[in-house]
C-alpha positions as CSV (number, residue, x, y, z in Angstrom):
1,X,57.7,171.8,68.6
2,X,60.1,174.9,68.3
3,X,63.9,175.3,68.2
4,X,66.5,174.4,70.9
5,X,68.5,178.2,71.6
6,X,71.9,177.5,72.6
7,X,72.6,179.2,75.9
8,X,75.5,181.4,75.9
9,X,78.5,180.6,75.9
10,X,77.7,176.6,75.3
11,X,77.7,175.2,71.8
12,X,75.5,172.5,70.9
13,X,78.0,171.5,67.5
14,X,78.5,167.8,67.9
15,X,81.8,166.5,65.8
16,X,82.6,162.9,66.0
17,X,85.7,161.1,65.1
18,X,86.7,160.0,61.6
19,X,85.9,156.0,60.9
20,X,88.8,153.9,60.2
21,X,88.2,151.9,56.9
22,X,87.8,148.7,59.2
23,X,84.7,150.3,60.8
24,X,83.4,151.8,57.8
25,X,83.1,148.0,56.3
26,X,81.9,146.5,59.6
27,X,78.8,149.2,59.3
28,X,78.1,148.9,55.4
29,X,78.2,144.8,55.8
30,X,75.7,145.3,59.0
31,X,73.6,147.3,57.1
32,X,73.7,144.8,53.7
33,X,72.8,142.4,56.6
34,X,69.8,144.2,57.9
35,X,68.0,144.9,54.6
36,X,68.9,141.3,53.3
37,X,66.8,139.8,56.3
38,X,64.0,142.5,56.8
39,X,63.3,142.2,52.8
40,X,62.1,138.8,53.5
41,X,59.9,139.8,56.0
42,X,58.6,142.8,53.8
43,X,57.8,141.0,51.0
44,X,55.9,137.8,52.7
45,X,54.2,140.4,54.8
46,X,53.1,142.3,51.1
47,X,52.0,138.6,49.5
48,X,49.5,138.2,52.6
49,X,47.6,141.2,52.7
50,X,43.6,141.0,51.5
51,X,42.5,142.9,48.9
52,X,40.1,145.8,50.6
């Protein structure tokens, strides 16, 4: 896989808007969310393995 040359005159540079401080909560409780649940399936997934 090589690099992606920009053809002239067209940058690639994507900037996207700041987050308010209402969406930067929404995203970090999500994320609190996520790893809350898929540590439960981690760890009962680590219990159940057989020794090799």
């Amino acid at each position: 896989m090589g690099f992606i040359k920009e053809p002239k005159g067209v940058d690639l540079i994507i900037q996207s808007k700041p987050l308010t401080d209402k969406e930067r909560k929404e995203i970090s409780k999500y994320i609190a969310d996520y790893k809350a649940r898929n540590k439960k399936k981690l760890s009962s997934k680590a219990n159940t393995k057989q020794p090799a």
